[in-house]
N, C-alpha and C positions, 0 to 999 in steps of 0.2 A: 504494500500500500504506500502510495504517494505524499508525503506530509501536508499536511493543509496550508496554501501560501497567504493563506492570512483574508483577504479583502475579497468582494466576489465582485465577479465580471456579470453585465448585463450583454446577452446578444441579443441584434435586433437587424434579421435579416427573414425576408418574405419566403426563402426557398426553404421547405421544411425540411429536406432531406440535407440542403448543405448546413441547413441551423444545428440539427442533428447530429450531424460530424461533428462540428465544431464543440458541440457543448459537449460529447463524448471523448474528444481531446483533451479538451481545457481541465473536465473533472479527471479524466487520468495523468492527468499534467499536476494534481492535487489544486485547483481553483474550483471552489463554490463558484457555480455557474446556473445564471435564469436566463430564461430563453423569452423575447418577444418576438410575431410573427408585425408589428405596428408600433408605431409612436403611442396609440392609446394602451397597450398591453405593456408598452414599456413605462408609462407614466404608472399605474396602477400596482407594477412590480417595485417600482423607487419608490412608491407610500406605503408599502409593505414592509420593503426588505431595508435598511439601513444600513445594514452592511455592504451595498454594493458601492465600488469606489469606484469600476472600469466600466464603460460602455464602449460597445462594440458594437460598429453600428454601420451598414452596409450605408450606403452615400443615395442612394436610390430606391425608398421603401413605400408600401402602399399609403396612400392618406391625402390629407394638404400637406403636409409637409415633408423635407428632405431629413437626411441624415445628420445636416450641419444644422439646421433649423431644430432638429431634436437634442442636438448637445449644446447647443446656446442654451437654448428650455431648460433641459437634462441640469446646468450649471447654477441658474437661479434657482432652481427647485434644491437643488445639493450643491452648492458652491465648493470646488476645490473637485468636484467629478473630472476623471480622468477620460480622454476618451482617445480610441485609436479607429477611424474609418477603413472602409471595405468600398472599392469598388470598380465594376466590372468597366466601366470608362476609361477611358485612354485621361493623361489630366489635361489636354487642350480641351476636353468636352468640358471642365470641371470650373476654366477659367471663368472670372465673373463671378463664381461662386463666393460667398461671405466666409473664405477661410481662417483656418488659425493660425497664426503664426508658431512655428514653421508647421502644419497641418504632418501628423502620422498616416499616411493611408497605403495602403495595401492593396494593389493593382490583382485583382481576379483575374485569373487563379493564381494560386501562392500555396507553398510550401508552407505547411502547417508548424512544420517548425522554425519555419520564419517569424509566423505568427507568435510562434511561442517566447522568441528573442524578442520582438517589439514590443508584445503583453511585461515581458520583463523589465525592459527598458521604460518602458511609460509607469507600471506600475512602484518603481525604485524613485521617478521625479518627487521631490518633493514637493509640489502644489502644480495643480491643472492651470495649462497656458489662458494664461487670459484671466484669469482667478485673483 
C-alpha cells in the first residue's frame, strides 16, 4: 500500500473512462482523489470535502463555463487551491484564454506519470498562483 500524500486532488474531466484512469492512478499513487464529470459536481465536492487542495481540471468541460473559469471560482471559494489543467488543444487554441501565470497544463494525451511529477511539483508550491 501506497502512503497517503496528504491533501486530495479534485478531477474534473467529462470523459468517464479517462476520469476513471486517472482517479485509479492518483489513488494508487497514495492521493485521496474525487472525481467530477462538471463545474456543478465539482463545486458541490469543495462544500463537502475540505481536504481537497488540487484541482485537476481538463481546460474544456461541459456547462457555461471553462476549466480556467472553474479554478478562478474553485480559488475564491478555497483561496490558496492549487490547480494543474488538462487539455486536448494545441495552446495556440488556448491563446486569449484568462490564464495563470505561468499556467501548468498538460497537452492530451500524457504520460501519467508525467502527471504524476506535475501533481508533485504543484502540490510541494507553497501557495496557489494568483492566491
Amino acid at each position: 500500500m501506497v502512503a497517503d500524500k496528504g491533501g486530495a486532488i479534485l478531477i474534473v474531466d467529462d470523459d468517464p473512462e479517462f476520469r476513471g484512469d486517472l482517479l485509479d492512478f492518483l489513488e494508487g499513487r497514495g492521493y485521496p482523489v474525487f472525481a467530477a464529470r462538471d463545474a456543478t459536481e465539482a463545486f458541490r465536492l469543495m462544500q463537502l470535502h475540505a481536504e481537497i487542495e488540487l484541482l485537476l481540471t481538463d481546460v474544456v468541460i461541459p456547462g457555461s463555463i471553462n476549466g480556467f473559469d472553474l479554478a478562478a471560482a474553485a480559488g475564491r471559494l478555497r483561496p490558496g487551491m492549487k490547480v494543474v489543467y488538462m487539455s486536448g488543444y494545441a495552446a495556440a487554441d488556448l491563446i486569449g484564454a484568462a490564464l495563470p501565470e505561468p499556467p501548468a497544463i498538460l497537452r492530451k494525451p500524457f504520460w501519467f506519470e508525467k502527471l504524476h511529477q506535475v501533481i508533485g511539483a504543484t502540490m510541494a508550491l507553497p501557495h496557489a498562483r494568483g492566491s
